[in-house]
Each structure stands twice: as structure tokens, then as C-alpha cells.
RODO-2510 file (C-alpha; in nm, 4 decimals, decimal comma):
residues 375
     n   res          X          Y          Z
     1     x     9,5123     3,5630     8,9862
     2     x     9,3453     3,7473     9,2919
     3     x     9,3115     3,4063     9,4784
     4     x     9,4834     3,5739     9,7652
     5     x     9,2244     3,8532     9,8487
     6     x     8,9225     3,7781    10,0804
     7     x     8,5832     3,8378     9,9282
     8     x     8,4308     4,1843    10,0635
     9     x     8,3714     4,5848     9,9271
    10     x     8,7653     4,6185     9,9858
    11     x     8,8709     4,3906     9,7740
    12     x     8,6231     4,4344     9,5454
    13     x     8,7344     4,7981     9,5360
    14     x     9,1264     4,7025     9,4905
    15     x     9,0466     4,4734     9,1893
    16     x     8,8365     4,7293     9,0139
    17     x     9,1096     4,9851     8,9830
    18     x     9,3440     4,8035     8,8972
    19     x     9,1035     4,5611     8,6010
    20     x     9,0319     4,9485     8,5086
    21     x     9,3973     5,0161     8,4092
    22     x     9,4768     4,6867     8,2795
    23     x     9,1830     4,6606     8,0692
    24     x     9,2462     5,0472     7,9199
    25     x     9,6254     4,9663     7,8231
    26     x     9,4976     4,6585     7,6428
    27     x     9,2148     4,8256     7,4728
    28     x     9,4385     5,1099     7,3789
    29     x     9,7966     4,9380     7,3379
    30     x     9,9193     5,2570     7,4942
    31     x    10,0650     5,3221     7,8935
    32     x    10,2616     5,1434     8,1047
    33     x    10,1311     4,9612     8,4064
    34     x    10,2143     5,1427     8,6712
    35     x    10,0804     4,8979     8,9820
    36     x    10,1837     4,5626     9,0254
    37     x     9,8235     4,4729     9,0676
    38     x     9,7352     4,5787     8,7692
    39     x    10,0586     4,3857     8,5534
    40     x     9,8874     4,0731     8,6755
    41     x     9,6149     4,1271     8,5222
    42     x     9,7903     4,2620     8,1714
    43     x     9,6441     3,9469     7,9707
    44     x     9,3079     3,9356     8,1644
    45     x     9,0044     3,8606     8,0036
    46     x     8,6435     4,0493     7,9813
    47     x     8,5327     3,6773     8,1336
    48     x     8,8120     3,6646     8,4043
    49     x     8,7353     4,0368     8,5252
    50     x     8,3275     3,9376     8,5612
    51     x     8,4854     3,6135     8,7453
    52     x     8,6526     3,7597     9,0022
    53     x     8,3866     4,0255     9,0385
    54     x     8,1705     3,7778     9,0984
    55     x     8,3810     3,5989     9,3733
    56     x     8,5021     3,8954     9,5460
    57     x     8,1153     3,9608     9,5919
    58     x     8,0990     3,6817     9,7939
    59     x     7,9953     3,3608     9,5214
    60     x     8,1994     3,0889     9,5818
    61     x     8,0450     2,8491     9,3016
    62     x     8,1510     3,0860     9,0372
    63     x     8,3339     2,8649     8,8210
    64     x     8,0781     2,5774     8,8504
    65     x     7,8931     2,7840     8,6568
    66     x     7,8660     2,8188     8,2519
    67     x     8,0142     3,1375     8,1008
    68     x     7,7170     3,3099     7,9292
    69     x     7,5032     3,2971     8,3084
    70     x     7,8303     3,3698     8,4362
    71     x     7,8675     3,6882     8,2596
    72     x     7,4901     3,7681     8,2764
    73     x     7,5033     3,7266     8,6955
    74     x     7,8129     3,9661     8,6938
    75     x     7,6652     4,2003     8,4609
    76     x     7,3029     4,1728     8,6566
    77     x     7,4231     4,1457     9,0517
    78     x     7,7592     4,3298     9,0956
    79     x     7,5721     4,6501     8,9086
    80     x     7,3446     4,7091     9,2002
    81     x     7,6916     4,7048     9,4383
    82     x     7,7697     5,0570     9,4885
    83     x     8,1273     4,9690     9,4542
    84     x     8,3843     5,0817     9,1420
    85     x     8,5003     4,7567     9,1609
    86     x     8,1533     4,6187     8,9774
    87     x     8,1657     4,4766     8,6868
    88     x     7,9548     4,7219     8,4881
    89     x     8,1633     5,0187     8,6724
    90     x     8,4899     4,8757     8,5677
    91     x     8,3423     4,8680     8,2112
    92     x     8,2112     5,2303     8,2409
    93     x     8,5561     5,3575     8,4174
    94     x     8,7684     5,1326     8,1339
    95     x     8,5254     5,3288     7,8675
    96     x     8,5644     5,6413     7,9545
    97     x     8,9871     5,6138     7,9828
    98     x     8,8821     5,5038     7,6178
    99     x     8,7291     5,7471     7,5172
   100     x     8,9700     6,0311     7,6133
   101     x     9,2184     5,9644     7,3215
   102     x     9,2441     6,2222     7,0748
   103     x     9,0904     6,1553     6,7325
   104     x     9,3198     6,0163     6,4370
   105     x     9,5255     6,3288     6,2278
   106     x     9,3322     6,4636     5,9866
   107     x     8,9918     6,3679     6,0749
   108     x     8,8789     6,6630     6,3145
   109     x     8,9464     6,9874     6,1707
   110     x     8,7321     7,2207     6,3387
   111     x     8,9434     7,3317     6,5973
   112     x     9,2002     7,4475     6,3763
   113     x     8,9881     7,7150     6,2441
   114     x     8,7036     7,8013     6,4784
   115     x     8,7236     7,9684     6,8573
   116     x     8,6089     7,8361     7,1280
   117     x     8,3169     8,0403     7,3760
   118     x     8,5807     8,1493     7,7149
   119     x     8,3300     7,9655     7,8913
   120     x     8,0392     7,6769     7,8561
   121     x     7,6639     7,7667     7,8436
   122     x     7,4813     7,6724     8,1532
   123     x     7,1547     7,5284     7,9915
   124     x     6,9624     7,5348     7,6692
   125     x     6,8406     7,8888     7,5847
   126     x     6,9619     8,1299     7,3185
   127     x     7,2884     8,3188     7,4329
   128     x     7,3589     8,6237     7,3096
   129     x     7,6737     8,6560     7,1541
   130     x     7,8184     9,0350     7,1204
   131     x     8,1115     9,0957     6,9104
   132     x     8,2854     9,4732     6,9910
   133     x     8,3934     9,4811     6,6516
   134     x     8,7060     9,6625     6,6307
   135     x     8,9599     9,8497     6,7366
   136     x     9,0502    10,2368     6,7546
   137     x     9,3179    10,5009     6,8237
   138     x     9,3902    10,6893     7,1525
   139     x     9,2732    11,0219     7,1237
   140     x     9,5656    11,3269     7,1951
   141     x     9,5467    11,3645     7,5819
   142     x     9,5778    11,7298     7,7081
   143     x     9,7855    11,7381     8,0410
   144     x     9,5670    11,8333     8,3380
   145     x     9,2654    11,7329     8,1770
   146     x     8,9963    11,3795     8,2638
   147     x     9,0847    11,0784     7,9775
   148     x     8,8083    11,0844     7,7515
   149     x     8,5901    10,7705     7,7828
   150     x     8,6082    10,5441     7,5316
   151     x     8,3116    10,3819     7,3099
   152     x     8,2576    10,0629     7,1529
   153     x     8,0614     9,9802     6,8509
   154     x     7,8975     9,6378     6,8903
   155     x     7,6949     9,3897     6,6799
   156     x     7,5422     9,0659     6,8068
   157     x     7,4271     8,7122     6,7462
   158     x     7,3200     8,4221     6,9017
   159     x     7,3906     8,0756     6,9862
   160     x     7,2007     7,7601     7,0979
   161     x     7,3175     7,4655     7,2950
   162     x     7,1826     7,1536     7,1469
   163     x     7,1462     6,7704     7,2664
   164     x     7,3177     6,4537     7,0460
   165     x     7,3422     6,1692     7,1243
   166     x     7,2706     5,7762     7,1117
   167     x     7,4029     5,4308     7,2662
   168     x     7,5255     5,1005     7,1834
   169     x     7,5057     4,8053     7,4332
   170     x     7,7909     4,5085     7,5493
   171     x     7,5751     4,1708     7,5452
   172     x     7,6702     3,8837     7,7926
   173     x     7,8253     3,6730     7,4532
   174     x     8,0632     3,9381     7,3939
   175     x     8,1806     3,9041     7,7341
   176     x     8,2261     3,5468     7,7047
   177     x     8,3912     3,6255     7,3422
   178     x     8,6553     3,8608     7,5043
   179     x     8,5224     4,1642     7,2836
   180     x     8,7092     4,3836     7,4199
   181     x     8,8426     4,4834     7,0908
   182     x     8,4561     4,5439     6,9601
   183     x     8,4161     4,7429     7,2817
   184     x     8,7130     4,9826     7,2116
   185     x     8,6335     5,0419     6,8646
   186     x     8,2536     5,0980     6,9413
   187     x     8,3973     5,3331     7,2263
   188     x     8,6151     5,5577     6,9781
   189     x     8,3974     5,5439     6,7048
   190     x     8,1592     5,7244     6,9506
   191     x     8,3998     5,9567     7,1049
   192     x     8,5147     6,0726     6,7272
   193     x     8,1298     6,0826     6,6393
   194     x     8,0834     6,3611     6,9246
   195     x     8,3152     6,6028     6,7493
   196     x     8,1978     6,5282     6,3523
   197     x     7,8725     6,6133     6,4522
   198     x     7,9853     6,9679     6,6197
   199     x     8,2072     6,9424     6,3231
   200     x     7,9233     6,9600     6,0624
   201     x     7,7351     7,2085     6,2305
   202     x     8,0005     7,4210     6,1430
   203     x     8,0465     7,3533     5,8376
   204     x     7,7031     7,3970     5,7536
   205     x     7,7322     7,7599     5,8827
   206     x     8,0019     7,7837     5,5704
   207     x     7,8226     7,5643     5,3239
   208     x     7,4828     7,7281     5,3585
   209     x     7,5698     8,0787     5,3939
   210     x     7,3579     8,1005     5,6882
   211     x     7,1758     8,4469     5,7206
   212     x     7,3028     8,6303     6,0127
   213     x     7,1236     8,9089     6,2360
   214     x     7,2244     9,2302     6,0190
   215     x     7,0083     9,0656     5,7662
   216     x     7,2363     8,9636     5,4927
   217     x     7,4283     8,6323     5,4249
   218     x     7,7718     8,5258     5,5640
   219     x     7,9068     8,5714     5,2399
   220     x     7,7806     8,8715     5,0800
   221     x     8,0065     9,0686     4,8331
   222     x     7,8691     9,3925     4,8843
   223     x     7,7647     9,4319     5,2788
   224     x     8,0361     9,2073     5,3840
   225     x     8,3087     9,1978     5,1121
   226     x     8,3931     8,8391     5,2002
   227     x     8,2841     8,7072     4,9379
   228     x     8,4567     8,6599     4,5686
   229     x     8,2946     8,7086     4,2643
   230     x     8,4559     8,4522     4,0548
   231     x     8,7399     8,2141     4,1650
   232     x     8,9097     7,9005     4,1131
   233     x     9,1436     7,5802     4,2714
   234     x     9,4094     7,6995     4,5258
   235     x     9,6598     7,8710     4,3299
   236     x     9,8966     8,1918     4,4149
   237     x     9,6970     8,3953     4,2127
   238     x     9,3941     8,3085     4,4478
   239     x     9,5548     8,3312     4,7647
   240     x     9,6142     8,6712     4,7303
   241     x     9,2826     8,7721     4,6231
   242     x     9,1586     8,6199     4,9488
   243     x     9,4211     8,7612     5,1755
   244     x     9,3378     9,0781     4,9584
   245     x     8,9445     8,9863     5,1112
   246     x     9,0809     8,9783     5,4496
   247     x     9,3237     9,2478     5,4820
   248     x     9,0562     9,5166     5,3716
   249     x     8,7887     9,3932     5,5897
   250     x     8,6608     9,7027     5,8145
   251     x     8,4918     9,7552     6,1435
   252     x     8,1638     9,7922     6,2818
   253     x     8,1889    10,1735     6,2310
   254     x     8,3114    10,0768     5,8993
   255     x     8,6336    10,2851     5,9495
   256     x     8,9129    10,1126     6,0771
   257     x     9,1038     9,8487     5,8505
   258     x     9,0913     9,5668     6,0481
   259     x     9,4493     9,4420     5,8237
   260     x     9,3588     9,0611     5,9166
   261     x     9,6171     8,7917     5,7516
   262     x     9,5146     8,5031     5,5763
   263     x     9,6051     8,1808     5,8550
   264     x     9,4925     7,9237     5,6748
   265     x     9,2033     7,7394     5,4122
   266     x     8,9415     7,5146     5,4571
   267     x     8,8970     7,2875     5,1217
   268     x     8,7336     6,9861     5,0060
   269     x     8,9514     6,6723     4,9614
   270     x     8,9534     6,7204     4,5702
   271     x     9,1594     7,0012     4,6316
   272     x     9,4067     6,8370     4,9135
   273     x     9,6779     6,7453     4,6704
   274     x     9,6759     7,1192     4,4956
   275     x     9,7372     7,2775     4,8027
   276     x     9,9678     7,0395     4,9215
   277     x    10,2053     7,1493     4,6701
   278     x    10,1193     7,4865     4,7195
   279     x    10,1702     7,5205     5,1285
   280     x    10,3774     7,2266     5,2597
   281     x    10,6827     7,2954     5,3883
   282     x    10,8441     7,1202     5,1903
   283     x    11,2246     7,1386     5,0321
   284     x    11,2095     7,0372     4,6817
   285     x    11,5182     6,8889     4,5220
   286     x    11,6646     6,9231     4,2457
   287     x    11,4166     7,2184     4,0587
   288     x    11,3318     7,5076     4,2827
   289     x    11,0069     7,6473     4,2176
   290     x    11,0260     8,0288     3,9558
   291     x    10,8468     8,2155     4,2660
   292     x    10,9788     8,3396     4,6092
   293     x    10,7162     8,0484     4,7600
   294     x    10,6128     8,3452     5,0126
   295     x    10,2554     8,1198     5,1024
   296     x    10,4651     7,7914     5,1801
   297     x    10,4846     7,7260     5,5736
   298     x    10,2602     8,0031     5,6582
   299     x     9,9428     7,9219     5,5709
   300     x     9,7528     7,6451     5,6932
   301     x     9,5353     7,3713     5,5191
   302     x     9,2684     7,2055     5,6546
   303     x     9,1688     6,9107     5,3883
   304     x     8,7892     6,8307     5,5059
   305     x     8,5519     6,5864     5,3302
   306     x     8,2637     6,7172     5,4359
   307     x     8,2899     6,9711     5,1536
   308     x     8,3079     6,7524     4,8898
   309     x     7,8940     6,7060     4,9624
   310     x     7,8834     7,0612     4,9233
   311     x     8,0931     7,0867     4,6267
   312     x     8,4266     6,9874     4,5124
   313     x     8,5554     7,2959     4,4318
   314     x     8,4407     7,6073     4,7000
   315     x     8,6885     7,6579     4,9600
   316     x     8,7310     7,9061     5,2468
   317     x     8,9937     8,1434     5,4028
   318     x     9,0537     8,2367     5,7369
   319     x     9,2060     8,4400     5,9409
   320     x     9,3738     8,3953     6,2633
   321     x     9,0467     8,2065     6,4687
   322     x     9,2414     8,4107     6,7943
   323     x     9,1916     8,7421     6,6768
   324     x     8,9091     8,7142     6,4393
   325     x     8,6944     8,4773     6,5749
   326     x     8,4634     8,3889     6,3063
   327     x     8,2701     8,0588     6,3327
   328     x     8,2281     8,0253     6,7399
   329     x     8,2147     7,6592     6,9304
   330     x     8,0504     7,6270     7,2549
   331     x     7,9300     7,3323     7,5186
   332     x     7,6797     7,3470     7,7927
   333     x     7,8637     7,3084     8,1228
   334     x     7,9542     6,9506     8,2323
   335     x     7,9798     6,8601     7,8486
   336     x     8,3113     6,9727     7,7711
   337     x     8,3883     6,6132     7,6491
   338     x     8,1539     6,3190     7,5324
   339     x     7,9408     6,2098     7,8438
   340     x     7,9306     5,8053     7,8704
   341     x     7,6615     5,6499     8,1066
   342     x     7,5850     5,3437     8,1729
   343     x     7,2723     5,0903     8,2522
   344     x     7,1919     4,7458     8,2625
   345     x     6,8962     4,6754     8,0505
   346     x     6,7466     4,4085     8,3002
   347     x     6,5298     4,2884     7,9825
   348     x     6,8407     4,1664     7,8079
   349     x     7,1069     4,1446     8,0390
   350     x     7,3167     4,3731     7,8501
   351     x     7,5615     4,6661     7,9729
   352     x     7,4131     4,9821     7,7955
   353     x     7,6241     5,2517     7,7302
   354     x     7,4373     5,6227     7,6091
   355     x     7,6495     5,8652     7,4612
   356     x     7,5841     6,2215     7,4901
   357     x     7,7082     6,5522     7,3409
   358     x     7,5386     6,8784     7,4106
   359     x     7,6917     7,1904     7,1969
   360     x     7,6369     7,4403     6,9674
   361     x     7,7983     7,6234     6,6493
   362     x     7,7301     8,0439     6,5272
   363     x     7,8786     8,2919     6,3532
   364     x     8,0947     8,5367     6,5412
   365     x     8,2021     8,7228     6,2714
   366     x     8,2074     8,7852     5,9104
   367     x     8,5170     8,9548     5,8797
   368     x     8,7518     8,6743     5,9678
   369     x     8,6208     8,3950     5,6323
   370     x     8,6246     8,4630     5,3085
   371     x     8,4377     8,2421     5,0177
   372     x     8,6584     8,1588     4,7064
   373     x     8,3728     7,9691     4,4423
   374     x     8,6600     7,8110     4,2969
   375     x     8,6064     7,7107     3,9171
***
């Protein structure tokens, strides 16, 4: 396969990017190969890529000797190279092209309805979050005379960067075994874990009507009229009461109508099929449907199952997450995406991976969610 190159740190480091984008296209079944060196190794093994690691480091008995020590002396000996093209460094490089797919459809909601912080959180203390909290008129300027200066009402939070994480390891057998199936899965699995957990943290700010800094709950019918007193499953009838909700939600100074829309709805999976019929946009054929249909195709539906251990029949309405910014997302700086390293546990021979998240979910503001207790 690489018979032709001559043992040495430039070889070593030819092999290793081109292993790294042969072994990511056959992990993911996605992307061409786009080097020549890389097509020939398109049906490469885990076992054939520790091989030739192993060789071009300069061990010409390699294949005199049996798989398993094999793949333990190229997981143990090309680590402490300082080269990409070690074994453990392909697998960390090959990981990591892994690990930037995007989740499957469906399973990570959150960004649909939450904002993102404009910029990442440098380390691990409370941030104060300040919300201006609305908007006014231009006073009547008199010609000749200074602009008046304007004012801005405020209210605050805060948010705190936390740590999540854990690790899985790739032994010398599954090497040998050509797991690199096992390894992609375990890879993903990870990569979509890092989001459900930010995921739940905001849904938890929903689900327990956390207490925010004016003293009263999220959801409070009378200080923050985002709450409804009786409700039920998504229906036209309830869709208005919640746009209703958001449309007469006011300012800090309580005087300005802040006239949000209603974007879209959070619900539990019991409800999925309901609104389904309700929002899709959808042309149904023959029957046409007695209403004008004004809700289908403009609001959103998020169907998330995290709910359901909440309740089954509670659901939330949102405004437009750009303008009203209710539940807030934010990562510490350098954690923007799932951090992978990688060790070798010397004990076991084994190719460690730790996986690490560091984020944080708060409240922004009230005025952009709205509780429906359904039935």
C-alpha cells in the first residue's frame, strides 16, 4: 500500500493525512476522496493504518509480529512521536472530522428557539446578563435646539458556565477487530450527547419555572402575564390565546406594547401528531379544512421528548428567539463545539478519548415564552 515511501517523520506525516481522510469518509460514508493518497487507502483497515505507522517509524519486523502486540506497540510507541501521522493522532484527527456532523433531524431542538450569547464567556464566574428591555419613541425635535439624550430601562440576570463531560476508550482488540464502526458511533453518540445536555438545561429553565432575579417565577400570571390560567392540546382556539400572551407583553417601564408574534411551540411528543395537523404546510386533498388555516406555515413546532418527563400535556410559545431573546445559550471560549482529547492509558494499552463540554443556559427574558398547562 505505502511500500514505496521510506520510513522517517515525512512519511510518517504524508500517511497520517491522508489515513485521516480515508478513515473519516469510511466512518461517515460521506465525501469524496480528494488525494490520490488517500483513495488507496479507501478500504484500509484500523490494523493496516497501526501497520504502516509502525513501519514508517522505522520497525521493519512489523508483520512478524501478532496483531493484538501489534496494535498495542502502535498504540504505545508512535503516541510519544510528535508527529500527526501517529497512530493515536490519526485516531484523534479521524475523531474529531467525526464528530463535526450535525445531529440527526429532530433530535436537537434548542437552537430553534433559544439565542445564542454574541460572544463566549472567558472562564467560570457568574456573568451578568442585562436585558434593555424595550423600545421607545423619538421625542418632537425643536430646530436649533441639542437632541435630548435618550434613557434605557434595564433589568438583569445571570449566567454560569459549567463543565460536562466524560470518555470512552479504543482497546488494542478493537483495533485488531476493525471497529471502526464502534468508534464512529461511540464518537457521535458523544458529539449529540454535548448538545442534549445544554439541551436539558434549558428545558429545565421551562419545566421548573425557575425563579428569576425580580423575584417571581418565569411563568407568573400576574407580574409577568406569560402565563395561562387554564389551557389545553394545540388547537386554534389556543394558539391565539398564546399569541394573545405575547402580543400584549410590555416593557420594563411597563408602557410600551412590545406586539411580539407567536414563532413557534415547544411540545412534548404526545402532542407531535396534533400539531402536525395543525401547522404543516401541508396541501390537503380532496376536503379543505372550514377555517382560513391562518397558523399553517407560520408557526413553528418543535416536537421534544424531554417534556414528556415533565408532563405530556404543558407546552410553550415563543416568540421570535432574534428579537425576544428569552432562554439564552452560552459557551466558555475555546468550547464552541465538543472538545475531544486524547491519551494512552499506559496501564491498559488503550487510546482514551475525554469528551468535554463547558456551557451554560438562563433566562433572558420573560416576555418572549408563554406557558399553555394544556388539559
Amino acid at each position: 500500500m505505502y511500500a514505496a515511501l521510506t520510513p522517517g517523520p515525512a512519511a510518517l506525516d504524508t500517511f497520517g493525512r491522508a489515513a485521516v481522510e480515508a478513515l473519516a469518509a469510511r466512518a461517515t460514508g460521506e465525501g469524496q476522496l480528494t488525494t490520490p493518497a488517500a483513495r488507496d487507502l479507501q478500504h484500509a483497515t484500523l490494523m493496516d493504518v497501526a501497520t504502516e505507522c509502525l513501519r514508517l517509524s522505522g520497525r521493519s519486523d512489523v508483520k512478524a509480529l501478532p496483531p493484538v502486540y501489534r496494535a498495542e506497540l502502535a498504540i504505545e510507541a508512535s503516541d510519544s512521536m510528535n508527529s500527526p501521522g501517529s497512530f493515536p493522532n490519526i485516531l484523534s484527527s479521524t475523531a474529531n472530522k467525526i464528530a463535526e456532523r450535525p445531529a440527526d433531524d429532530g433530535v436537537i431542538t434548542f437552537p430553534e428557539w433559544t439565542f445564542k450569547a454574541s460572544k463566549s464567556l472567558p472562564d467560570f464566574k457568574p456573568t451578568t446578563i442585562i436585558h434593555l428591555g424595550e423600545f421607545g419613541e423619538f421625542p418632537e425635535h425643536v430646530d436649533g435646539q441639542p437632541f435630548e439624550q435618550s434613557t434605557f430601562s434595564t433589568e438583569t440576570n445571570w449566567i454560569q458556565i459549567g463543565s460536562y463531560g466524560d470518555e470512552f476508550a479504543l482497546t488494542p482488540t478493537m483495533v485488531v477487530n476493525d471497529d471502526l464502526d464502534v468508534f464512529s458511533d461511540a464518537i457521535e453518540d458523544k458529539a449529540t450527547a454535548h448538545d442534549l445536555t445544554l439541551q436539558r438545561l434549558c428545558i429545565e429553565l421551562l419545566t421548573k419555572n425557575v425563579t428569576l432575579l425580580d423575584g417571581y417565577s418565569l411563568f407568573d400570571s400576574a407580574q409577568h402575564g406569560n402565563d395561562l390560567a387554564s389551557g389545553a392540546a394545540p388547537v386554534e382556539a389556543q394558539l391565539t390565546a398564546v399569541r394573545r400572551l405575547l402580543r400584549q407583553q410590555q416593557g420594563v417601564s411597563q408602557k410600551r406594547v412590545m406586539g411580539y408574534d407567536l414563532f413557534g411551540i415547544l411540545i412534548p411528543s404526545q402532542l407531535e401528531t396534533d400539531a402536525e395537523k395543525l401547522l404543516a404546510d401541508l396541501n390537503v386533498v380532496p376536503a379543505a379544512a372550514a377555517n382560513a388555516e391562518i397558523y399553517r406555515g407560520r408557526v413553528r413546532y418543535w416536537a421534544e421528548p424531554m417534556l414528556d418527563g415533565y408532563s405530556t400535556a404543558q407546552w410553550f410559545g415563543f416568540a421570535n428567539p432574534a428579537r425576544a431573546r428569552a432562554i439564552m445559550v452560552a459557551y466558555q471560549a475555546g468550547f464552541e463545539k465538543m472538545v475531544l482529547r486524547k491519551y494512552v492509558d499506559r496501564r491498559t494499552n488503550n487510546v482514551v478519548f475525554q469528551c468535554e463540554g463547558r456551557f451554560a443556559a438562563a433566562v433572558r427574558n420573560y416576555r418572549g415564552v408563554v406557558r399553555n398547562p394544556g388539559e
